[in-house]
N, C-alpha and C positions, 0 to 999 in steps of 0.2 A: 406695130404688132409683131411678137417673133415670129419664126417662120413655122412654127409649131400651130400656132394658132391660125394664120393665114389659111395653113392646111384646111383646120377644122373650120374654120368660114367658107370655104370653097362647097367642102364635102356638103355641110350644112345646108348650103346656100343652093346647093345639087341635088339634094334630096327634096328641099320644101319646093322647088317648081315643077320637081318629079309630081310631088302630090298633089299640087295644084291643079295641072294639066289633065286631071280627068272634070273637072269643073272649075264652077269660079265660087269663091267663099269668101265671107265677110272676113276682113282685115282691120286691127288698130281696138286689139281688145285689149284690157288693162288690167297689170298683177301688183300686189302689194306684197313684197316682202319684212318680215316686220322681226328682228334678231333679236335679243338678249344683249349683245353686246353695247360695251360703251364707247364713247368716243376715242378713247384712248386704246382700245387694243387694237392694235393694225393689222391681224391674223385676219379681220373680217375684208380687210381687201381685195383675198380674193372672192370670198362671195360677192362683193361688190360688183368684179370685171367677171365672174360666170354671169354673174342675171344680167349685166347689161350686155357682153356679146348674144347671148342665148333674146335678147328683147329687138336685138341691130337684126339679126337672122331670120328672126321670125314674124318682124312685123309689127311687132306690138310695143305697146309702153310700159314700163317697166319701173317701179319704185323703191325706195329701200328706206327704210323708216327705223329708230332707234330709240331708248332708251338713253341720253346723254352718257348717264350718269352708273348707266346698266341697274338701275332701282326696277324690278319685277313689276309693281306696283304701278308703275309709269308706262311698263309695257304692256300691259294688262288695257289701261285707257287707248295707246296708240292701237291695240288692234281691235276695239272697240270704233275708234275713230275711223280706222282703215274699213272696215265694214258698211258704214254709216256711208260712206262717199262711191258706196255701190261699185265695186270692181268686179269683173268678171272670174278673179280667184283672189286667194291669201295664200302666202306660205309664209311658213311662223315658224320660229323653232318652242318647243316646249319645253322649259328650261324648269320650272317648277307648275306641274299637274293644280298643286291646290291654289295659282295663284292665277293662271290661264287657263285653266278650263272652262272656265264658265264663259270668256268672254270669243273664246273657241267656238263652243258649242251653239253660243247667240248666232254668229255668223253663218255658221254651218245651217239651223233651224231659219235664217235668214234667206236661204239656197245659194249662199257662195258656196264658193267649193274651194276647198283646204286642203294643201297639201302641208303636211308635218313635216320639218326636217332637221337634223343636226342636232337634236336634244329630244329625250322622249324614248319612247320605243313602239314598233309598230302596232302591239296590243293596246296601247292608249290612244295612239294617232285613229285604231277602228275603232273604238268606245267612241270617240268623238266626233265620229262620222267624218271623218278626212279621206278624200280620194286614197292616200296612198303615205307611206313613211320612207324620205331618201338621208339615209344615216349611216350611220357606224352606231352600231351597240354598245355603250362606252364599257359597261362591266364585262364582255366579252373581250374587248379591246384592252381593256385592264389585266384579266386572268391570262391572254396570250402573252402580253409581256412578260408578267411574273415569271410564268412555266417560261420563259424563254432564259430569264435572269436568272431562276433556280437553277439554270443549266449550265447556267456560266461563273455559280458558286457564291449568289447572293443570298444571305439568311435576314437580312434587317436592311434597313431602307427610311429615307427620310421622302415623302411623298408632301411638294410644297404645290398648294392647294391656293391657286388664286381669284379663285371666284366660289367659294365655297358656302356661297347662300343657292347654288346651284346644283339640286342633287345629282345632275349627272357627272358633276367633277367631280362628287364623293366618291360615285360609282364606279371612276378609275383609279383611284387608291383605293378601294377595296379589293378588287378586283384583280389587281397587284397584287395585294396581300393573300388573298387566298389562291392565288397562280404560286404564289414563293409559300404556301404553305403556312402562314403565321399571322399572327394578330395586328391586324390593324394600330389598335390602340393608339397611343401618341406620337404612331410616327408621322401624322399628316397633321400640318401645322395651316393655320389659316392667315397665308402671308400678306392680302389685302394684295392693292395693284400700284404702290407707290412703288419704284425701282429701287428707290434709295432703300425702304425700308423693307422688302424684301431679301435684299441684298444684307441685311441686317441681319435678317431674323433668322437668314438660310447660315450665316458665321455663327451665330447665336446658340443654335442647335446644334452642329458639328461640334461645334469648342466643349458644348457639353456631353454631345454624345460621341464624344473621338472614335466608338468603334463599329459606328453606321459604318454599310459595307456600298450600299449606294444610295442615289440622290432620283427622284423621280420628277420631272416638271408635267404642267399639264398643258403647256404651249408656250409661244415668245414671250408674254405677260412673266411668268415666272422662270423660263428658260434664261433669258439675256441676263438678269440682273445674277440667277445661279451660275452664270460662267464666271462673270465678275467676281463673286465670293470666291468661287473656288480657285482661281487665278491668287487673287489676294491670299490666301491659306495655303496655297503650294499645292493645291491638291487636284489641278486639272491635270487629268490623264492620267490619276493614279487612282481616286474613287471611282467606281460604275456609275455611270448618269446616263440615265435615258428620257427621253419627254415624249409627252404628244406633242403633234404637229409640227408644222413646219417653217421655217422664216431664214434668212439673209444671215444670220448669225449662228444660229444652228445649223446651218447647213456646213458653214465654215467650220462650225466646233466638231463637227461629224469629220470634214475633210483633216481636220489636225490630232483628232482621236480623242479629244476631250470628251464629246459624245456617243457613244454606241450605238446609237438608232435613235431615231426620229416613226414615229408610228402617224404613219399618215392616212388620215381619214378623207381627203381629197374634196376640200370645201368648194372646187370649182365645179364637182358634180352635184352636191348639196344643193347650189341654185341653179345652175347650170338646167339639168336635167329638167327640175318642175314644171320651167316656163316651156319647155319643150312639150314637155307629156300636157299638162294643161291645154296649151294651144291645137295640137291635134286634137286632144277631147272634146274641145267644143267646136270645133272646124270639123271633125271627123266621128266624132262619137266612139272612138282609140282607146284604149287604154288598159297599160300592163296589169296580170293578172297579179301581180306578187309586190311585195315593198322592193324598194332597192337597197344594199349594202354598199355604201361609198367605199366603207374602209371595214378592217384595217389594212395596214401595209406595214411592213419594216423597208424603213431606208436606210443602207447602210454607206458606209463608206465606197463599196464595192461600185454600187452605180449613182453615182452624183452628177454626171454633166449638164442631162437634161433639165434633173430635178434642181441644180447650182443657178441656171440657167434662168429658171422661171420661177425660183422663189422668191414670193412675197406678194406676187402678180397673180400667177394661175396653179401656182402649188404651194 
């Protein structure tokens, strides 16, 4: 464990016998985390090591449950299934409203208790009766980039979309687009999640649109294999590229200037946090009056050691 995190196990680990010590409380309640993601995207790693440091700290047992394939429809049954085996919460991301809500809302009407995160927005997370929403707003997150990139003389943009049966990755190419002022339209292409053929279709687009002014990713999934194209085309460090999130090669591409920013939404507080605030709710009857905002952030070149340090793990 780096010594980053050793900290925050310390601290943690200092606070929960702080709260203990006015009584003694049932221990070894059980959370079912249940993503969108598929096996193949690695970004979900760190939510992976937030719920399990945040389950080692506080006692409890802690699950993470997936989608192989990231098919909606597949996640929809697993947190159906997650329901069924009686946990003392869910946290879910909400990746598309008309495909998980209802199996949301079962659970909820069931008396678990649901925390929303990482996909969604807080006014859907309370429609559905969820304790609480810990996200990044992605169209918020989308519009500060744009207005960030209009600043620094971008007019057009290729925004490569790799999970784009997921409204909230539309929602940061839009959101892009109306931050830089301009139409959407066909600059967001739906590049699927094979590397090879992302890597394709990001040359494929350039060659035709030679006078795209920058390249937009919406994490490692479609980040890594756009360094690749643009290396091949001669054209790292010389087009604007920015992405979401954050990983081991984007951080590098940030340190050599290929990438501008990394907009980090802080997935280690996504699961992090829930199992925290859940556990004192039901230990303590606790709990924050507001949603919480992970992100956004810009990472820039300026401060990368920490963030050099612990990407891919806890950032």
């Amino acid at each position: 464990m780096k010594a980053a995190m050793k900290k925050l196990a310390v601290s943690a680990v200092a606070a929960t016998a702080l709260m203990g010590a006015g009584g003694a409380f049932a221990e070894g309640e059980r959370y079912v985390l249940v993503s969108h993601a598929p096996d193949s995207d690695s970004w979900w790693n760190t939510i992976k090591n937030g719920l399990a440091l945040a389950g080692e700290q506080m006692n409890v047992t802690v699950e993470y449950r997936n989608p192989p394939t990231g098919d909606l429809a597949d996640m929809a049954r697993i947190i159906e299934q997650a329901a069924a085996s009686a946990p003392n919460g869910i946290i879910t991301t909400l990746a598309d409203p008309d495909v998980l809500s209802g199996p949301i809302r079962a659970a909820v009407d069931a008396g678990i208790d649901v925390i929303i995160i990482n996909s969604g927005t807080p006014e859907q997370a309370r429609a559905l009766g969820a304790l609480m929403y810990v996200g990044q707003p992605e169209y918020d997150a989308g519009f500060a980039a744009g207005q960030r990139a209009a600043g620094d003389g971008v007019s057009s943009f290729l925004c490569v979309n790799h999970y784009i049966s997921s409204p909230s990755s539309t929602e940061r190419c839009q959101g892009f687009a109306d931050g830089l002022g301009v139409e959407l339209g066909n600059q967001m292409i739906d590049s699927g999640q094979d590397p090879s053929e992302i890597q394709n279709r990001v040359m494929a687009y350039l060659n035709a649109n030679p006078d795209t002014d920058a390249v937009l990713t919406l994490g490692p999934t479609s980040a890594d294999p756009t360094i690749l194209a643009l290396n091949q085309m001669g054209l790292a460090g010389d087009i604007y590229f920015g992405t979401f999130d954050l990983g081991g090669d984007i951080v590098q591409a940030i340190r050599d200037g290929v990438i501008a920013w990394g907009i980090d939404q802080q997935p280690f507080l996504q699961a992090y946090l829930p199992v925290i605030v859940m556990t004192n709710y039901h230990r303590f009857g606790v709990l924050p009056g507001n949603n919480i905002n992970s992100g956004p952030g810009f990472v820039t070149a300026d401060a990368l050691d920490l963030v050099a340090e612990l990407a891919g793990e806890y950032r």
